[in-house]
PyMOL CGO cylinders between C-alpha atoms (Angstrom):
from pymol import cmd
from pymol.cgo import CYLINDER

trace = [
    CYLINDER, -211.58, -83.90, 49.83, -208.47, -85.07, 47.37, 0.3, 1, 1, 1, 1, 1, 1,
    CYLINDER, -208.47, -85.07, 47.37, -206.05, -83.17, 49.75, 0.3, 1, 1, 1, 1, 1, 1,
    CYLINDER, -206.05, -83.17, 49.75, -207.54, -84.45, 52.66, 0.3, 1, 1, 1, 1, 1, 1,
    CYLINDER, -207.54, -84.45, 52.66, -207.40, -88.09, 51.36, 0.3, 1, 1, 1, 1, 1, 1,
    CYLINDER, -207.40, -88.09, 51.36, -203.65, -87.92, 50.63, 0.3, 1, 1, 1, 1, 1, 1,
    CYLINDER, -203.65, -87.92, 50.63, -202.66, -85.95, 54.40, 0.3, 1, 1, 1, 1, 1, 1,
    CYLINDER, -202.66, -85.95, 54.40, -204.53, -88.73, 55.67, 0.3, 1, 1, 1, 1, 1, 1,
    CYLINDER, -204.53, -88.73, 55.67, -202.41, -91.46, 53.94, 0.3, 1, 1, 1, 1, 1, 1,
    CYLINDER, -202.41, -91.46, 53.94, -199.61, -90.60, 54.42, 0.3, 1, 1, 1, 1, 1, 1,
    CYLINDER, -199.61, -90.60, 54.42, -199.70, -89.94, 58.01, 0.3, 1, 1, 1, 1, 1, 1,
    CYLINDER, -199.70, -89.94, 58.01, -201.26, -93.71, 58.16, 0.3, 1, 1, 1, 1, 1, 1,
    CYLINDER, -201.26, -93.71, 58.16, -198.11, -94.82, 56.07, 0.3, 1, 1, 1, 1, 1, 1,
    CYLINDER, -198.11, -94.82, 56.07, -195.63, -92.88, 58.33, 0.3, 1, 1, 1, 1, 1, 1,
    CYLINDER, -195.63, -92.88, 58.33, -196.05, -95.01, 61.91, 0.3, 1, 1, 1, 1, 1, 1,
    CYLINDER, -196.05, -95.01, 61.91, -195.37, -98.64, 59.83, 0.3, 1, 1, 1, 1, 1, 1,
    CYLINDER, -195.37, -98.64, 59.83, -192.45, -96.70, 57.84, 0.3, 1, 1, 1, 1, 1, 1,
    CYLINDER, -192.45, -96.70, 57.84, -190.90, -95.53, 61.46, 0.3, 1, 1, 1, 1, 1, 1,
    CYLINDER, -190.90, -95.53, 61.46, -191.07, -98.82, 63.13, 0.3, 1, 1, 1, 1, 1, 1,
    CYLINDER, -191.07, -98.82, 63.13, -189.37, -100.33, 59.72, 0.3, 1, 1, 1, 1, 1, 1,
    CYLINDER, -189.37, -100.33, 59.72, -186.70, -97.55, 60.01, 0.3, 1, 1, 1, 1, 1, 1,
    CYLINDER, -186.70, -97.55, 60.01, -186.16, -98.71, 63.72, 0.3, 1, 1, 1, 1, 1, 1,
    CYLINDER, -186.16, -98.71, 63.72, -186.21, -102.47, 62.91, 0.3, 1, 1, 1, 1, 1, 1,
    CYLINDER, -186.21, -102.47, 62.91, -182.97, -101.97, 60.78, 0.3, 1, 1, 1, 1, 1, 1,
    CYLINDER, -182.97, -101.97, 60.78, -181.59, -99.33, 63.09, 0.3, 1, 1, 1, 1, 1, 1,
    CYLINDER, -181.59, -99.33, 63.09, -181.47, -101.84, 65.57, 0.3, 1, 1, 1, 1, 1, 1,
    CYLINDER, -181.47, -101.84, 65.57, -179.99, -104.35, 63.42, 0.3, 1, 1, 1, 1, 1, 1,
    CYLINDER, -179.99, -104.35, 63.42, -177.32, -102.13, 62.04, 0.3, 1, 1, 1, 1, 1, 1,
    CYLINDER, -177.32, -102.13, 62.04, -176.48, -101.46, 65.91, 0.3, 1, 1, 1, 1, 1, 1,
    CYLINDER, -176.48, -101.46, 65.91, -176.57, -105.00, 66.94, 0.3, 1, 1, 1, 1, 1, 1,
    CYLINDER, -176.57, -105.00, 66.94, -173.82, -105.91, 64.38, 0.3, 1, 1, 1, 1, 1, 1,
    CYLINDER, -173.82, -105.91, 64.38, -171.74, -103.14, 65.33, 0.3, 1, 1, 1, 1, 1, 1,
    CYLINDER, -171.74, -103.14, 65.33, -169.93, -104.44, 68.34, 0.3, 1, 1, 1, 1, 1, 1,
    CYLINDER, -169.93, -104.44, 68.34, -168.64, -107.33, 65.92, 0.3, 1, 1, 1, 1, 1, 1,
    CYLINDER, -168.64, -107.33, 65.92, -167.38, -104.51, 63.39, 0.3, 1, 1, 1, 1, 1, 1,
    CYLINDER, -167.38, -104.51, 63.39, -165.76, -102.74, 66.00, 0.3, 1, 1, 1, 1, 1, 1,
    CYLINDER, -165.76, -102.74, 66.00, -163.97, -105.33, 67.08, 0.3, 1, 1, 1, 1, 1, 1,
    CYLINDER, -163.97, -105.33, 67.08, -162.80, -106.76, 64.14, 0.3, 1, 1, 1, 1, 1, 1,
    CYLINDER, -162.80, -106.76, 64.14, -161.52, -103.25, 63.34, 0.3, 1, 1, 1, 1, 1, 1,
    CYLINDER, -161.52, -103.25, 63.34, -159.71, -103.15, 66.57, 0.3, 1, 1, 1, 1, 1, 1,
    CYLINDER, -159.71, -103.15, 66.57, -158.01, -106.24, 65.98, 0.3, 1, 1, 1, 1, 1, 1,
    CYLINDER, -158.01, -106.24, 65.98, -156.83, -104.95, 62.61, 0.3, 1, 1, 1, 1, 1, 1,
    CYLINDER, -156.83, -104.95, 62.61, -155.35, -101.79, 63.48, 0.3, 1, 1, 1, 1, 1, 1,
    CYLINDER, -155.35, -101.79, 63.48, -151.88, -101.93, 65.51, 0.3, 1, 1, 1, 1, 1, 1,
    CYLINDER, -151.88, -101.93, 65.51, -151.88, -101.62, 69.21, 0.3, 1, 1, 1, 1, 1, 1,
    CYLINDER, -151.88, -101.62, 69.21, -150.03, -97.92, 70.18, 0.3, 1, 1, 1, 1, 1, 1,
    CYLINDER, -150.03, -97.92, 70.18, -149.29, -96.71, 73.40, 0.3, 1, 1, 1, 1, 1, 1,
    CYLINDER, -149.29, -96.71, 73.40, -151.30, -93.40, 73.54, 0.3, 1, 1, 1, 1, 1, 1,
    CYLINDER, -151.30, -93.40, 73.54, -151.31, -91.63, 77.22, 0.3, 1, 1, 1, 1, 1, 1,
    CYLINDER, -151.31, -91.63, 77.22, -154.97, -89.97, 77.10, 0.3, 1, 1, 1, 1, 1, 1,
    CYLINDER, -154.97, -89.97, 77.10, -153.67, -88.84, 81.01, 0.3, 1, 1, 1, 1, 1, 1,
    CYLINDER, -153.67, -88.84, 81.01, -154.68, -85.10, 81.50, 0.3, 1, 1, 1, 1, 1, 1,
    CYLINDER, -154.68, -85.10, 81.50, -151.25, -82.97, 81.86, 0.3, 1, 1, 1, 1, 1, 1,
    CYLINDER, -151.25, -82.97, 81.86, -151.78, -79.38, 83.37, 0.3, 1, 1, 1, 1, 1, 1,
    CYLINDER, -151.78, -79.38, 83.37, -149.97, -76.62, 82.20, 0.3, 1, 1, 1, 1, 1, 1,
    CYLINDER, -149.97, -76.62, 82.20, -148.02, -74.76, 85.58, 0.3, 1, 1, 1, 1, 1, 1,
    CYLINDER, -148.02, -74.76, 85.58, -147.20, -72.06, 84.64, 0.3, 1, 1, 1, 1, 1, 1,
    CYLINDER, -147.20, -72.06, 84.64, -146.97, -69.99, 81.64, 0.3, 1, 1, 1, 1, 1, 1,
    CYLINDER, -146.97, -69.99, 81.64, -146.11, -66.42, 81.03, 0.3, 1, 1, 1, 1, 1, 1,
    CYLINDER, -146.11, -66.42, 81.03, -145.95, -64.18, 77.70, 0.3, 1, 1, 1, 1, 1, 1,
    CYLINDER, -145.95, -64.18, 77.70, -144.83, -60.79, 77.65, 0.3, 1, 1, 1, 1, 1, 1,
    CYLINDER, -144.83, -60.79, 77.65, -145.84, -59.14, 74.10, 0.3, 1, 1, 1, 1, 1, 1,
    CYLINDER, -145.84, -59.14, 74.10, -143.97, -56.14, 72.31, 0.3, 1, 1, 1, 1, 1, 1,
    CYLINDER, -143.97, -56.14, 72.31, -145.34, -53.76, 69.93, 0.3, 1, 1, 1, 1, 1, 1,
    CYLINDER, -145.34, -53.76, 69.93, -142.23, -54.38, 67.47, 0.3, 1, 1, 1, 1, 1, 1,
    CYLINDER, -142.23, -54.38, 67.47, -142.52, -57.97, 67.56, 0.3, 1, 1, 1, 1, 1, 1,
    CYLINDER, -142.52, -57.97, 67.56, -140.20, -59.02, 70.35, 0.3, 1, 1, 1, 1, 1, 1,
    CYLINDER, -140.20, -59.02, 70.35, -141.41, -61.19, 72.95, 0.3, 1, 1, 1, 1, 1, 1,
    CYLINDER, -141.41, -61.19, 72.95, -140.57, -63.52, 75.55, 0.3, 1, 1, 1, 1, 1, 1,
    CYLINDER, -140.57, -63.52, 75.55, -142.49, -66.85, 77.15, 0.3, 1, 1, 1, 1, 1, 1,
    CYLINDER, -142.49, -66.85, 77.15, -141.84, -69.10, 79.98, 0.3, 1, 1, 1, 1, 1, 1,
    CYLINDER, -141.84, -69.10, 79.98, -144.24, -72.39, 80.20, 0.3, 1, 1, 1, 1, 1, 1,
    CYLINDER, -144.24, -72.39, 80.20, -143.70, -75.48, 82.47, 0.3, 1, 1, 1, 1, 1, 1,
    CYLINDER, -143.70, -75.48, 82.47, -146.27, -78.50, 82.42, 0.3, 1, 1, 1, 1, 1, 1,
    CYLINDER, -146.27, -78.50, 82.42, -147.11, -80.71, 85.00, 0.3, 1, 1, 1, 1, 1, 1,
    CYLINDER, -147.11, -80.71, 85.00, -145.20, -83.82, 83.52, 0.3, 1, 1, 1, 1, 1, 1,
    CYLINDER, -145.20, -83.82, 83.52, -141.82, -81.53, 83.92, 0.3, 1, 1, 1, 1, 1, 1,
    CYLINDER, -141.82, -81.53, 83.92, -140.88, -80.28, 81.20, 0.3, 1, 1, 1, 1, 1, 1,
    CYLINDER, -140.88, -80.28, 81.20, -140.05, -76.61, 80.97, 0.3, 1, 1, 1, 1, 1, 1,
    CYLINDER, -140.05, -76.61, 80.97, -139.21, -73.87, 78.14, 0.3, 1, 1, 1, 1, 1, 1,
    CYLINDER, -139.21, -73.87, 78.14, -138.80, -70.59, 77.51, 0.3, 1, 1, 1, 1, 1, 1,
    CYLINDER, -138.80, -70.59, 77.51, -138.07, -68.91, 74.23, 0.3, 1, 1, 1, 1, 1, 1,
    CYLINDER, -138.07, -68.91, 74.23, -137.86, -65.13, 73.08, 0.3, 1, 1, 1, 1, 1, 1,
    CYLINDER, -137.86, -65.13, 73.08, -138.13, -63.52, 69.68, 0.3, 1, 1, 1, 1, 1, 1,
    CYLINDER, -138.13, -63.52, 69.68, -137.63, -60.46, 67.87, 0.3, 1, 1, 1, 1, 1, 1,
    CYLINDER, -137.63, -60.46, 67.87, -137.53, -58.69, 64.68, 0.3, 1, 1, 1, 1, 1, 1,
    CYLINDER, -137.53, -58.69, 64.68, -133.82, -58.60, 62.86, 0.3, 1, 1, 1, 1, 1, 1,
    CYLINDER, -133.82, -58.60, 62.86, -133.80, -56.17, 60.05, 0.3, 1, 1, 1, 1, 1, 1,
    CYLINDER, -133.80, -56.17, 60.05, -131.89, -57.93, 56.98, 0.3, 1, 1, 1, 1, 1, 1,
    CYLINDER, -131.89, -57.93, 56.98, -131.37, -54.75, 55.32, 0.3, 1, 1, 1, 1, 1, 1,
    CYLINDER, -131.37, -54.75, 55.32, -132.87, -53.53, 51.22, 0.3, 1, 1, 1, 1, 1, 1,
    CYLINDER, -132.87, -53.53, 51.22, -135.40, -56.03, 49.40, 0.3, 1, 1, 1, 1, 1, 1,
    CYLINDER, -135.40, -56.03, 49.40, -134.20, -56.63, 46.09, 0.3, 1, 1, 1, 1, 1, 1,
    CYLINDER, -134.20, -56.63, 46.09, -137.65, -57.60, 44.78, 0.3, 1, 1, 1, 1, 1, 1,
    CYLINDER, -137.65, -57.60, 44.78, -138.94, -54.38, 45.83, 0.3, 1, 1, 1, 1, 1, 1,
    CYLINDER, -138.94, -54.38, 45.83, -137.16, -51.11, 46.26, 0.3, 1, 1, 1, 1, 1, 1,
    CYLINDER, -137.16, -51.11, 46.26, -137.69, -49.01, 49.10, 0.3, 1, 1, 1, 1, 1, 1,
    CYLINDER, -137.69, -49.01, 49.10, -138.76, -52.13, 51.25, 0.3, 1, 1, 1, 1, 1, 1,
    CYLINDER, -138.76, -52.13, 51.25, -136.55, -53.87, 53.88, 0.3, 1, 1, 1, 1, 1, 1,
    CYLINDER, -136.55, -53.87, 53.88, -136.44, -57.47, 54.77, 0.3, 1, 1, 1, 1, 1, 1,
    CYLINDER, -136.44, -57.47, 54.77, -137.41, -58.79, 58.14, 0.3, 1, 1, 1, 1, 1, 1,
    CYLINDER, -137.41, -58.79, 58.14, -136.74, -62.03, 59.89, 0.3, 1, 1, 1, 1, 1, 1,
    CYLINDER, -136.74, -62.03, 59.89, -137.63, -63.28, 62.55, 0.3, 1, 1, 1, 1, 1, 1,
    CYLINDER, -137.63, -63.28, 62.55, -135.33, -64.50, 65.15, 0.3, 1, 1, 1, 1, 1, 1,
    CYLINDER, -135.33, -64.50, 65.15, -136.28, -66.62, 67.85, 0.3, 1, 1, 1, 1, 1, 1,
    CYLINDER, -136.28, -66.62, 67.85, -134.07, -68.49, 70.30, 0.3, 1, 1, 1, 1, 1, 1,
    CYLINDER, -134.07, -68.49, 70.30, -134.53, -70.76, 73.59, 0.3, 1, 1, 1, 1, 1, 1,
    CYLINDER, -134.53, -70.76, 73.59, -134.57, -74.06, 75.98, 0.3, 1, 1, 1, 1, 1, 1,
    CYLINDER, -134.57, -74.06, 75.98, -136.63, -76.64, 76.91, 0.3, 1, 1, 1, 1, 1, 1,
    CYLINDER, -136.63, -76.64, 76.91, -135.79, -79.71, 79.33, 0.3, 1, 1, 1, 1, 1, 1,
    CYLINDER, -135.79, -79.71, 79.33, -137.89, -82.69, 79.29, 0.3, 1, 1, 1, 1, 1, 1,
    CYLINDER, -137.89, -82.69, 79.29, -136.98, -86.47, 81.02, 0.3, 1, 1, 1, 1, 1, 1,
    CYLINDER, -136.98, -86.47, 81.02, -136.29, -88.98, 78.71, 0.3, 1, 1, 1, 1, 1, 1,
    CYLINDER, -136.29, -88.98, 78.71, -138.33, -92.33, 79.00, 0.3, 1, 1, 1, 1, 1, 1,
    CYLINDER, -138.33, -92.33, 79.00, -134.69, -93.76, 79.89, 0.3, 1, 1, 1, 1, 1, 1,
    CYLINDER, -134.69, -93.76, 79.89, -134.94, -91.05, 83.10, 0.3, 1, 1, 1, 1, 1, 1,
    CYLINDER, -134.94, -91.05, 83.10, -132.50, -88.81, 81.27, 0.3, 1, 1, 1, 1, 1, 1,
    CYLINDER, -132.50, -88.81, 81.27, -132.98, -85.35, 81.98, 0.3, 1, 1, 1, 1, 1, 1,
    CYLINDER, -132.98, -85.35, 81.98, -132.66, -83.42, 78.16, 0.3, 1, 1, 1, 1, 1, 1,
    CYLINDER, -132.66, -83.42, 78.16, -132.19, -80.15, 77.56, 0.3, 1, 1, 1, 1, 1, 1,
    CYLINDER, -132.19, -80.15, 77.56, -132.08, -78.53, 73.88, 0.3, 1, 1, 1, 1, 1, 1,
    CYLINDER, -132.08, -78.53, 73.88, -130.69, -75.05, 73.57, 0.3, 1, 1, 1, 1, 1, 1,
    CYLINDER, -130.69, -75.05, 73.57, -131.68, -73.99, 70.18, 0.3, 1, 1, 1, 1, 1, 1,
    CYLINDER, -131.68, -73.99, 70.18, -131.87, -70.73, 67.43, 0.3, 1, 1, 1, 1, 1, 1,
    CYLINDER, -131.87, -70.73, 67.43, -134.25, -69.91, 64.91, 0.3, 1, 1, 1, 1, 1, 1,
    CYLINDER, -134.25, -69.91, 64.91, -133.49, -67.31, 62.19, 0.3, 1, 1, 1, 1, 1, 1,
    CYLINDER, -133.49, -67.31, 62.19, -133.26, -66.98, 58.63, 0.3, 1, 1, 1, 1, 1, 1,
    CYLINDER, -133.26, -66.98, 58.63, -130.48, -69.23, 58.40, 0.3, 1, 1, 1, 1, 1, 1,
    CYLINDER, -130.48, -69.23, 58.40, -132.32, -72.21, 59.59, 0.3, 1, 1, 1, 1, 1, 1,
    CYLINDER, -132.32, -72.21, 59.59, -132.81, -73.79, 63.10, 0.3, 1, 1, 1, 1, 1, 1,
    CYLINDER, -132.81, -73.79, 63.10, -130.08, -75.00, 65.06, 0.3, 1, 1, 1, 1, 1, 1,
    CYLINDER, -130.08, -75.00, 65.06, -130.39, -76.93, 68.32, 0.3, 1, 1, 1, 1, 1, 1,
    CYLINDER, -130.39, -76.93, 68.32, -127.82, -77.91, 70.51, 0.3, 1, 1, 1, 1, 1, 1,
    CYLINDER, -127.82, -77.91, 70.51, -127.40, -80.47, 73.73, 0.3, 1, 1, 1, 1, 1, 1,
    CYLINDER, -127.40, -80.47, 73.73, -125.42, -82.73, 75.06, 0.3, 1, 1, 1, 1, 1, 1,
    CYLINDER, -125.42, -82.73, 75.06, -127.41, -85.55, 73.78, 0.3, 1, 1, 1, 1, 1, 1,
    CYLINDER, -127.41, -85.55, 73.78, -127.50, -84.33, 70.04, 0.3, 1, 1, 1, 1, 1, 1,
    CYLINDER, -127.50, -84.33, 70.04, -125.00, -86.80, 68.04, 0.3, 1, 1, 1, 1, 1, 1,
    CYLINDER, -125.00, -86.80, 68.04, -121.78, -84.54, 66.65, 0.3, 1, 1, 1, 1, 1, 1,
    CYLINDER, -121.78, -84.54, 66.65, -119.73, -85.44, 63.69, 0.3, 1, 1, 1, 1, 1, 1,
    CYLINDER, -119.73, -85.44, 63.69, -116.13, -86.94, 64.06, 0.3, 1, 1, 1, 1, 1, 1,
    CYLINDER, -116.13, -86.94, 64.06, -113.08, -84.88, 63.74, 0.3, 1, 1, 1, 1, 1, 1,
    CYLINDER, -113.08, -84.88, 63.74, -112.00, -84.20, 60.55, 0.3, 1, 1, 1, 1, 1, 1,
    CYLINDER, -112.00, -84.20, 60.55, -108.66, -86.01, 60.06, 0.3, 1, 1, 1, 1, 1, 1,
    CYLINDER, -108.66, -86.01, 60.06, -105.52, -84.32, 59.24, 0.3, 1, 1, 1, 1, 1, 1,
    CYLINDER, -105.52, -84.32, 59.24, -105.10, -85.15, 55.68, 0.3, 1, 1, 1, 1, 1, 1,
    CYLINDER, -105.10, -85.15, 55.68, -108.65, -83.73, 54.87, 0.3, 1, 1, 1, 1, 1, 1,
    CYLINDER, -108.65, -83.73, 54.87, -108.33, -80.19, 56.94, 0.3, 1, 1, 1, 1, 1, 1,
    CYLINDER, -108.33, -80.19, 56.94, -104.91, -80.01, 55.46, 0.3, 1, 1, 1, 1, 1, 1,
    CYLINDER, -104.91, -80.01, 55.46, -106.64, -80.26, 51.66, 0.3, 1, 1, 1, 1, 1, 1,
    CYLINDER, -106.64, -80.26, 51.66, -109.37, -77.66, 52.78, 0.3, 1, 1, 1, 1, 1, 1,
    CYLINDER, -109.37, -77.66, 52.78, -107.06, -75.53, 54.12, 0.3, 1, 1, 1, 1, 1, 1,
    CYLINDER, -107.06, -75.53, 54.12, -105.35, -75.51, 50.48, 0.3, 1, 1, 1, 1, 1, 1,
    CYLINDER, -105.35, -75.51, 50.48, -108.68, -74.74, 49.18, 0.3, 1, 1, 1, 1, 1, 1,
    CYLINDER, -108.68, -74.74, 49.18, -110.05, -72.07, 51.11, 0.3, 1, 1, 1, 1, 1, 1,
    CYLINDER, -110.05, -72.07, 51.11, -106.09, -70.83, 50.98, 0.3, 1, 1, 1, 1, 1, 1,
    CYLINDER, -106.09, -70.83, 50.98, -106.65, -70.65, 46.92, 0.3, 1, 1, 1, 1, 1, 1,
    CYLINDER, -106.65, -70.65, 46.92, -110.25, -69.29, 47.35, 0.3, 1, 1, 1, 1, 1, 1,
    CYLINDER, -110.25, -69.29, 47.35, -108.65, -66.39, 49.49, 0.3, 1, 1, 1, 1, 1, 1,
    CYLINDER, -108.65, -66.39, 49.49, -105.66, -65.58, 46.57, 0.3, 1, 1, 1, 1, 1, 1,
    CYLINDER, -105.66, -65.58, 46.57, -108.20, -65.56, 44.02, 0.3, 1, 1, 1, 1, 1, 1,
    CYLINDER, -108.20, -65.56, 44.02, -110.11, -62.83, 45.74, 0.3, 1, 1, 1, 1, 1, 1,
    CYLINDER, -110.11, -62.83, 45.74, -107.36, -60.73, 46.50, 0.3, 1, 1, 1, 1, 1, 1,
    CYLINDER, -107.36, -60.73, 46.50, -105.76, -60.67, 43.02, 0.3, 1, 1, 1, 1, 1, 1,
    CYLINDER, -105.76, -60.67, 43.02, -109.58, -59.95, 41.97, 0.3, 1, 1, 1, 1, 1, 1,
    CYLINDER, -109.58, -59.95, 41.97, -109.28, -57.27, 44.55, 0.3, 1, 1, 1, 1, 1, 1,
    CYLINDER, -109.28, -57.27, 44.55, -105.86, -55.84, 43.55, 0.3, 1, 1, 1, 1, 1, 1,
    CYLINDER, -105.86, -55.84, 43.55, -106.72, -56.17, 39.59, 0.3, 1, 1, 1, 1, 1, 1,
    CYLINDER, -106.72, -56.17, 39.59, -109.98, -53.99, 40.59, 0.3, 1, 1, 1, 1, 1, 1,
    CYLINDER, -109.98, -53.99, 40.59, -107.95, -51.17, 42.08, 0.3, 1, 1, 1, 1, 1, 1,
    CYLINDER, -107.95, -51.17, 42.08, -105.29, -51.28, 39.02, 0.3, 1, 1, 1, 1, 1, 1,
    CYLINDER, -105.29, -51.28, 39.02, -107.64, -51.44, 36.49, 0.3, 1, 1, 1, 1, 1, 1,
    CYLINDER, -107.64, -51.44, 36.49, -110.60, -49.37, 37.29, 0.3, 1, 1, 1, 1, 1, 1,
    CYLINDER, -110.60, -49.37, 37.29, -112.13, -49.68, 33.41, 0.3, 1, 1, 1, 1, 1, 1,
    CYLINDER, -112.13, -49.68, 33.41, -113.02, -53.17, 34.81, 0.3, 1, 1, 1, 1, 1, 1,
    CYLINDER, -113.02, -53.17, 34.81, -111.65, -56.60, 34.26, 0.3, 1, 1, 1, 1, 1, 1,
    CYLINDER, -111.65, -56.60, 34.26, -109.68, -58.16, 31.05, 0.3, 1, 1, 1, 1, 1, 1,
    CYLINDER, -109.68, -58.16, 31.05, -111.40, -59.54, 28.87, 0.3, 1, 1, 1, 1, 1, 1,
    CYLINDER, -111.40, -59.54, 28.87, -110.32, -63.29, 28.34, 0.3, 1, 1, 1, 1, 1, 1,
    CYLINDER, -110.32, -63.29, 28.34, -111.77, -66.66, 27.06, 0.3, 1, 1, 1, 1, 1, 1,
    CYLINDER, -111.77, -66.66, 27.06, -112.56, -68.95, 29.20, 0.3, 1, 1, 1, 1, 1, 1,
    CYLINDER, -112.56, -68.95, 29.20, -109.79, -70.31, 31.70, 0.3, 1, 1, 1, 1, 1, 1,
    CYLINDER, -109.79, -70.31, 31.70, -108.76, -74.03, 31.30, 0.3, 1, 1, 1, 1, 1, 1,
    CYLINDER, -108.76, -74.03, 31.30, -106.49, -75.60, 34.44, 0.3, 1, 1, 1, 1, 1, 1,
    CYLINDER, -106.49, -75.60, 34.44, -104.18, -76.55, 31.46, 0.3, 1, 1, 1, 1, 1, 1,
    CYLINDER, -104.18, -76.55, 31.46, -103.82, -74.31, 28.75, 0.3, 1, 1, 1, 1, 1, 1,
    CYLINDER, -103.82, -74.31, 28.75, -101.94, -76.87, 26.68, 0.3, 1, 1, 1, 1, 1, 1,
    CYLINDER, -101.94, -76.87, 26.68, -104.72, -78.84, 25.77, 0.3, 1, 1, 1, 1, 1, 1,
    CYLINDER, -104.72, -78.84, 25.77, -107.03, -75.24, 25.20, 0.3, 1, 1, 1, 1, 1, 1,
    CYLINDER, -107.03, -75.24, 25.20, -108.93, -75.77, 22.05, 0.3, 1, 1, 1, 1, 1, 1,
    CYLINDER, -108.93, -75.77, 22.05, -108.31, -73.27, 19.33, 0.3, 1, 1, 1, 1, 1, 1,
]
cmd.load_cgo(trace, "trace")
């Protein structure tokens, strides 16, 4: 009798409970348009396209070594293509017997500009870094002739220094002298 007492009590509880779950339902909805919009009116304006663009065409042709090669065009015109494959760089230091791997990837794309310019980036990607290149892509100056002429002198001493290292390592094969450290000016060496 207990048992049926409290079923019965709480389903006579449950229609008044609903009705004052949709009461503020429907006043948490009502003042949502006025949220919204004072959201809206907060955030900054951007110029999102939500227009559908259709992909063309697009083709993939995938090797068992890890080469491949790809060819896509959308509907807005712009168009790519790109290939990739495995370079060997040669013995892993970190772990003998193992080889490292990179991989290389190079290609195009050509897009229009929103100034009507047609672009087109040529571009590498390896395991020195990626490098584009277009017409479009800013390049630095020249280097002026006093500065090349002091790099020249540079690289010019870099190159002696390696070929008396050279030369001292074929005339000496119980390695290299053994000296202090070298100063530019040995008169003011500390002793």
């Amino acid at each position: 009798i207990v048992t049926a007492v409290l079923i019965g009590a709480s389903f006579a509880q449950g229609p008044a409970q609903r009705r004052q779950d949709q009461y503020e339902d429907d006043q948490q909805y009502q003042s949502r348009p006025q949220q919204q919009q004072q959201i809206q009116e907060q955030r900054p304006r951007s110029h999102e396209s939500t227009t559908f663009i259709p992909i063309i065409r697009f083709d993939k042709e995938q090797g068992n070594d890890g080469s491949y090669k790809a060819a896509w065009e959308t509907g807005n015109n712009i168009i790519a293509q790109e290939e990739g494959y495995i370079k060997d760089l040669g013995p892993d230091p970190d772990a003998e017997g193992q080889n490292l791997n990179a991989q290389v990837q190079q290609g195009s794309y050509t897009y229009t500009s929103p100034e009507g310019q047609v672009i087109t980036v040529n571009y590498i990607a390896d395991e020195k870094g990626f490098h584009p290149s277009g017409d479009h892509l800013p390049t630095p100056p020249p280097v002026s002739p006093e500065v090349q002429k002091g790099l020249d002198l540079i690289y010019a001493g870099i190159r002696a220094q390696q070929e008396a290292d050279e030369r001292e390592a074929r005339d000496r094969p119980q390695g290299p002298r053994k000296e202090g450290p070298q100063d530019f000016n040995p008169q003011y060496r500390q002793q």
